[in-house]
Legacy VTK file of the C-alpha trace (Angstrom):
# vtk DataFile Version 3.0
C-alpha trace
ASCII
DATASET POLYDATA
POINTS 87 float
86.927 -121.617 -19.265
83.962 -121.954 -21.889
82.384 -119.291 -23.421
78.714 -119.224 -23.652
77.604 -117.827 -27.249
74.164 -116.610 -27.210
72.065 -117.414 -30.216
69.591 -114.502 -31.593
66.376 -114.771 -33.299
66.353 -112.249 -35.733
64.258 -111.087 -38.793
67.451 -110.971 -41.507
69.375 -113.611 -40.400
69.191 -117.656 -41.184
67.709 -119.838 -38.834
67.109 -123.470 -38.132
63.448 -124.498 -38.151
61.403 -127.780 -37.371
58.204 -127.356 -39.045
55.722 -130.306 -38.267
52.415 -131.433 -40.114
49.855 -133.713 -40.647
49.515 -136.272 -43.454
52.758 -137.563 -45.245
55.249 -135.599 -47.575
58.184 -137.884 -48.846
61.507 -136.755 -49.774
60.338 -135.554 -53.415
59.058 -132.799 -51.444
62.441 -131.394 -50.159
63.316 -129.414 -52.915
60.429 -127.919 -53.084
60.421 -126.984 -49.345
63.751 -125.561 -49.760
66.198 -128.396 -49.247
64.682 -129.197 -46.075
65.018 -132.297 -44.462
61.590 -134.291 -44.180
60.628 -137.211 -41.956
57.415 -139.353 -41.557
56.218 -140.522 -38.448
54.018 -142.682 -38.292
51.168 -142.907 -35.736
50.172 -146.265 -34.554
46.708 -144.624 -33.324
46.565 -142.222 -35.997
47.487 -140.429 -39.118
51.358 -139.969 -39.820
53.176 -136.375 -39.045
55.717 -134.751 -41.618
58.500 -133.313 -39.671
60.908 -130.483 -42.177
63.672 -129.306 -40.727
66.528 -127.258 -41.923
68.061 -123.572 -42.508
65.794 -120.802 -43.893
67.891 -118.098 -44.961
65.224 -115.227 -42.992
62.220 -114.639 -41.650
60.260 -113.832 -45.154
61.550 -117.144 -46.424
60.033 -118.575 -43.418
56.887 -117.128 -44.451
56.943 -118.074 -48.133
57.412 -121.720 -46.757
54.418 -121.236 -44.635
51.942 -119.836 -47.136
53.143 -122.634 -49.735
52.306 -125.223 -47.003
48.748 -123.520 -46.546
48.416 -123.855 -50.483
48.444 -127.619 -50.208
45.908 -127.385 -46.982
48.127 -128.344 -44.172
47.565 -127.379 -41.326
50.036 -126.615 -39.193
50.813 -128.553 -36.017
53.966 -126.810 -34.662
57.127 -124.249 -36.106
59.627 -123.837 -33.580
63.436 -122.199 -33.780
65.819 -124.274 -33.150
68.690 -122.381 -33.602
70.958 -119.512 -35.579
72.162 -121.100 -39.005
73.932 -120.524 -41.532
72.811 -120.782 -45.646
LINES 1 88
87 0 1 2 3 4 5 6 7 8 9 10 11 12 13 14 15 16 17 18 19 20 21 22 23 24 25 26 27 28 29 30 31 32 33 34 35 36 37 38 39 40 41 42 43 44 45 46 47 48 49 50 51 52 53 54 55 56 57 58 59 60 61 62 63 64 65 66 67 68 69 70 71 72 73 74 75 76 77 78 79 80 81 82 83 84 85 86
């Protein structure tokens, strides 16, 4: 028998996060973004996406990620949970 764990989104806890935007940030950038992992895409119609994904140790890290990224002026395409983590 498997047991089902049930992952929680909470305000204190780490999380995973994919964090996607336009225009390109290379890996340079990671530290800065908090270890994240980044990845280009590049559109063949249009400009390329930077996709950062990793652990953010709570939700007012999360925030402090976001304002930083609104520093710079980019806009934000999507942030979605992807799962519990641990930092």
């Amino acid at each position: 028998m498997v047991k089902e764990v049930k992952q929680k989104l909470t305000l204190d806890r780490p999380a995973t996060y994919q964090i996607k935007v336009p225009g390109h940030l290379d890996e340079r950038w990671s530290d800065w973004a908090g270890g994240m992992t980044i990845t280009v895409e590049n559109g063949d119609d249009g400009p390329p996406t930077t996709t950062l994904t990793g652990v953010v140790a709570d939700q007012a890290a999360l925030q402090s990620l976001l304002r930083r990224l609104y520093s710079l002026g980019l806009p934000l395409i999507s942030v979605n949970w992807i799962g519990s983590g641990k930092k």
